[in-house]
C-alpha positions in Angstrom: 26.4 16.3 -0.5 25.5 13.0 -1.7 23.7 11.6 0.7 20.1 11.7 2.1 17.9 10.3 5.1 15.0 8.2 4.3 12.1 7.9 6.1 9.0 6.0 6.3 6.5 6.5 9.3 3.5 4.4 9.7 1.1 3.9 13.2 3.6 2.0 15.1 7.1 2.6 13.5 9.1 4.9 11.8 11.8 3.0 9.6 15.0 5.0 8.5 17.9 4.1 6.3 21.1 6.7 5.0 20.9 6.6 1.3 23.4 7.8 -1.0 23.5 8.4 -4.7 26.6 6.5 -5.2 24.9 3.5 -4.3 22.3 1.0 -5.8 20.6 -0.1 -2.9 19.8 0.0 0.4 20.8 -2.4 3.2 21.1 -1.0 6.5 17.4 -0.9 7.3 16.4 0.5 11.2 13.3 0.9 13.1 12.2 3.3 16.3 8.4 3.3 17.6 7.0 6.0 16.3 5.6 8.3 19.2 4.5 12.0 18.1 6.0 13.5 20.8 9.1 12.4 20.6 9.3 12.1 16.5 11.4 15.3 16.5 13.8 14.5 19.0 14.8 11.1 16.7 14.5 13.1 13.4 17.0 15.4 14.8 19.7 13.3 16.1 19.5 11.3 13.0 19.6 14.1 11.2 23.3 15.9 13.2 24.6 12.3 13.5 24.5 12.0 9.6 25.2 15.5 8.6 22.0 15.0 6.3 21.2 17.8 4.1 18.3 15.7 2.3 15.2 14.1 3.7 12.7 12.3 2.2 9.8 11.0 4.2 6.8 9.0 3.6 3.6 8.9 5.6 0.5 7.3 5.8 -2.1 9.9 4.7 -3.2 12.3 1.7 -0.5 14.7 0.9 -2.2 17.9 0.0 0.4 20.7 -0.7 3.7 20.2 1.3 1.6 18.7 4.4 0.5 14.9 5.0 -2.1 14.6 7.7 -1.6 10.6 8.9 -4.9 9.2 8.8 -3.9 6.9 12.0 -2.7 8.7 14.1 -3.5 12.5 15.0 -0.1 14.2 13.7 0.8 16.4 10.6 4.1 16.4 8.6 4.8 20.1 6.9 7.6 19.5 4.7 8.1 23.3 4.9 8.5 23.2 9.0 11.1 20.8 8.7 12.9 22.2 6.3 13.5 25.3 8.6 13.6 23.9 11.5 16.6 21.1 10.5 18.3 23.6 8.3 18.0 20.9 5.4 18.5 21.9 1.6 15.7 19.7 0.8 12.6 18.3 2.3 10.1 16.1 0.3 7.5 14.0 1.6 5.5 11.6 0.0 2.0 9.7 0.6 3.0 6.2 1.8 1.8 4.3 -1.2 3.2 7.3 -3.7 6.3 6.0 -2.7 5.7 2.6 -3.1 4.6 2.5 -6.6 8.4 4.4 -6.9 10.2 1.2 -5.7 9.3 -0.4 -8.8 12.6 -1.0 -10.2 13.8 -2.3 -6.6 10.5 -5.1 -6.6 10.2 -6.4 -9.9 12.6 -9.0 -9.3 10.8 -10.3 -6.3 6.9 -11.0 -7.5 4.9 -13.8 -7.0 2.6 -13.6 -9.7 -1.8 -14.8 -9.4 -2.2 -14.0 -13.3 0.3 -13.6 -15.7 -0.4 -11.4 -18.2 0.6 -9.4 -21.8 1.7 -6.1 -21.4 0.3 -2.9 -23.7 1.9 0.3 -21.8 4.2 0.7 -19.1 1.6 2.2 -16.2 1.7 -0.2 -13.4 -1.3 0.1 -10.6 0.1 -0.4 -7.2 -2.6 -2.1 -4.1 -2.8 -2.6 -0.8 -5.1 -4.0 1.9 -3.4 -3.3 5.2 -5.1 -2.0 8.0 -6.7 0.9 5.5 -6.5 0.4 1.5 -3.7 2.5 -0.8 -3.4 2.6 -4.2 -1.5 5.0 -6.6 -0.6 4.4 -10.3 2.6 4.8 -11.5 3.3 5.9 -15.2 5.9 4.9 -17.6 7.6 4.3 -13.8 8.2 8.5 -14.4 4.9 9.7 -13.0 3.3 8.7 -9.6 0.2 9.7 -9.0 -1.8 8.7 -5.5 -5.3 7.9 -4.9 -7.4 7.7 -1.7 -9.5 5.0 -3.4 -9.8 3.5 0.5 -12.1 6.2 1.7 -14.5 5.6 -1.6 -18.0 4.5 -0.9 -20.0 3.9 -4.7 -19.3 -0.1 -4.0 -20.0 -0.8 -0.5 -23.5 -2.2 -1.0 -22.8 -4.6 -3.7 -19.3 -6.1 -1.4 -21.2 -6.2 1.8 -23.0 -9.6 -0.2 -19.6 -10.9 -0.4 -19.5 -11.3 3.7 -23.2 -12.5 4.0 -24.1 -9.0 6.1 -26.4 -6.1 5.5 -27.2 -2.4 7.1 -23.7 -2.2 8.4 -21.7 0.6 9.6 -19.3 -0.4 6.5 -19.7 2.3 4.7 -16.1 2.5 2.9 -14.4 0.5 0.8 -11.8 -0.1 3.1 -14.2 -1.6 5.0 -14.6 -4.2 3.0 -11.2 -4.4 1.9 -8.3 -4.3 4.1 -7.4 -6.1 7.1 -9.3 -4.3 9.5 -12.2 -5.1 7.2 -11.1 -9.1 7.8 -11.3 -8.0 11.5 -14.3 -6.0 12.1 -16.6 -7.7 10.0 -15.5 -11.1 11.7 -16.7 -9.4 15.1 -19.7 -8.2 13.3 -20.5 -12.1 12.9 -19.2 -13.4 16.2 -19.1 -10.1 18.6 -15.6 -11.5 18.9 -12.6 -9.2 18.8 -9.4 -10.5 16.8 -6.4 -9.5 14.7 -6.7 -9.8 11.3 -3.5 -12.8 11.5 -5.6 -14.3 14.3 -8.6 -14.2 12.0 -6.6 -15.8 9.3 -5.0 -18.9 11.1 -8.8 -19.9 12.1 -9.4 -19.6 8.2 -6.3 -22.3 8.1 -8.0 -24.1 11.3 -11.4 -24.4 8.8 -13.2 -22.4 11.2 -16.5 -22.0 9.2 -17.3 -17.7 10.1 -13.3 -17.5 9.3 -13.4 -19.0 6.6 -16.6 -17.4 5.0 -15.5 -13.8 6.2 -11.5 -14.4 4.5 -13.3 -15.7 1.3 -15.2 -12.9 1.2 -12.0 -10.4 1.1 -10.7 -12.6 -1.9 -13.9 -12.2 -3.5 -14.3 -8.8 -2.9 -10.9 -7.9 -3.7 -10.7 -9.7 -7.0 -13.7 -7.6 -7.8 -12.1 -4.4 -6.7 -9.4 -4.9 -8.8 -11.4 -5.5 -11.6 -13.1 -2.3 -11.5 -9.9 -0.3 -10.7 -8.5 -2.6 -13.6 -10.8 -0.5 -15.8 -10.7 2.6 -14.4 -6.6 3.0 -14.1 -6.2 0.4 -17.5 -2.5 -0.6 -15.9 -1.3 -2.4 -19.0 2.1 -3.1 -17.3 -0.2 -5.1 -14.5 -1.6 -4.8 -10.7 1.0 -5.1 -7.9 -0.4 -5.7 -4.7 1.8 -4.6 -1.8 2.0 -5.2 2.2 2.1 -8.2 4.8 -1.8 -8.9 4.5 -1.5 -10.1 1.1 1.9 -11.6 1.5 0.2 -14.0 3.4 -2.7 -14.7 2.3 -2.1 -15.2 -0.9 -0.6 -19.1 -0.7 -4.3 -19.5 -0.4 -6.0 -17.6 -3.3 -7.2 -20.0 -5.8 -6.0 -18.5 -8.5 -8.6 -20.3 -10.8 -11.5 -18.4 -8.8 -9.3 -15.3 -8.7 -9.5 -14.8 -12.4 -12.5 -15.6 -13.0 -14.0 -13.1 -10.4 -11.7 -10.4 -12.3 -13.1 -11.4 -15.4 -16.4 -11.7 -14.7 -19.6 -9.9 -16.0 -18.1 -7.6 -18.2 -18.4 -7.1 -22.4 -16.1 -9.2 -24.3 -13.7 -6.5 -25.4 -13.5 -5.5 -21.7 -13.0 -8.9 -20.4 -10.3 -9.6 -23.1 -8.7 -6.7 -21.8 -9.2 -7.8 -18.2 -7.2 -10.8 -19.7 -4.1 -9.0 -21.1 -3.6 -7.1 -17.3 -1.6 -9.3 -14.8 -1.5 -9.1 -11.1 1.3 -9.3 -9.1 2.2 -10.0 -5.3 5.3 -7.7 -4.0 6.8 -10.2 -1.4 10.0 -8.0 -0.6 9.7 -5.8 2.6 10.2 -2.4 3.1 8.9 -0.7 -0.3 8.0 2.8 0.7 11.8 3.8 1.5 13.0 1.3 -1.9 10.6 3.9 -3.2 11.9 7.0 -1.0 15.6 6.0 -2.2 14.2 5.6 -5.7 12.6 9.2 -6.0 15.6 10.2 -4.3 18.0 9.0 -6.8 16.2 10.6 -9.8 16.5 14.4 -8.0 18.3 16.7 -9.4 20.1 18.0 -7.1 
């Protein structure tokens, strides 16, 4: 059997595509609302209509073991379950961004880049403010290893001065750096409820708490990424990943950007600050390129 499902479930949608290894891509792309209750129901038919033997899944949510809790919605995956259940050979699952720091090899021909860069080793740190934060590093594009960076709390002080507020409820660095962050703290300042996009096309209207409260995710992510920079030492560069920055980033200066990255640290640190470059993913769908990916190097 040379074939697999692939699927990658997030808090609204599951997307599903029938991979095989004779093939270099994937084109045929589909979507179904993802409901709990009726997740099995769709895995299964998918599963009989395809005479799939092989499943790889991706889910929003710390994969501990063979189980990912999603951290948005109250369900568990247990790789092990499904594999009996389905009768499948295989069953892997895979943290959401763990897979996307596999699609490497289907994305680096479509990056948009802030910083260009020099490289000196081949592990690439992969980003993304959605409506949490990911990030996983991936080495030599062998070894992926995930993070739950999002849930971290040693900077939240020092980025709350980013958004002009204090004594919060941000307590996380996904509070301060993701598109719910763009969100909440804009309510914080307005007691106004809106989308992170609605938030964004006021930034484009010049509306002044917009655009303070947008700035301040720039800032603070260019400083995020400069600490993470250090901490990960991606020599092969920073891809950042997922609609949020897609469209935001026409309207990073990339001037500031840099300079924020480099900023306040020890020549030999900024120098190598200088060597990293950061990326913008701007093709769609990377956690099942990345699913397909991991697939393809199984040795099955």
């Amino acid at each position: 059997m040379n074939k697999a499902l692939l699927v990658d479930v997030g808090g609204t949608n599951m997307r599903y595509a029938i991979a095989s290894k004779d093939s270099d891509d994937i084109s045929d792309i589909n979507k179904l609302p993802f409901d709990p209750n009726d997740f099995e129901i769709h895995l299964e038919q998918l599963i009989k209509e395809n005479d799939i033997e092989i499943l790889v899944l991706s889910a929003a949510g710390p994969k501990i073991n063979n189980n990912i809790s999603m951290t948005n919605r109250n369900f568990t995956f247990d790789a092990d379950d499904i594999k009996n259940k389905f009768s499948l050979k295989e069953c892997f699952l895979l943290n959401d961004w763990e897979a996307i720091a596999y699609s490497y090899d289907f994305v680096s021909d479509s990056i948009e880049y802030i910083k260009e860069g020099v490289q000196f080793n081949k592990n690439v740190l992969f980003f993304g403010p959605g409506t949490g934060l990911g990030a996983a590093l991936s080495l030599d594009n062998k070894i992926v290893i995930s993070t739950e960076i999002g849930n971290t709390t040693n900077s939240s002080l020092s980025l709350q001065k980013n958004y002009n507020i204090e004594n919060t409820n941000h307590f996380t660095l996904e509070d301060f750096v993701s598109g719910s962050a763009i969100s909440n703290i804009y309510k914080v300042k307005t007691n106004i409820q809106m989308s992170s996009e609605e938030v964004y096309e006021k930034f484009r209207e010049n509306d002044d708490i917009a655009v303070e409260v947008v700035n301040g995710f720039i800032k603070s992510l260019a400083q995020t990424l400069s600490d993470m920079a250090l901490t990960y030492l991606p020599g092969n560069g920073i891809l950042l990943a997922g609609s949020l920055i897609r469209t935001i980033y026409p309207n990073i200066n990339k001037g500031q950007f840099i300079e924020i990255f480099t900023a306040n640290k020890s020549d030999i640190h900024k120098n190598m600050l200088e060597m990293i470059s950061i990326g913008v993913i701007t093709k769609q769908r990377t956690p099942l390129y990345g699913n397909f990916h991991f697939y393809k190097e199984l040795d099955l």
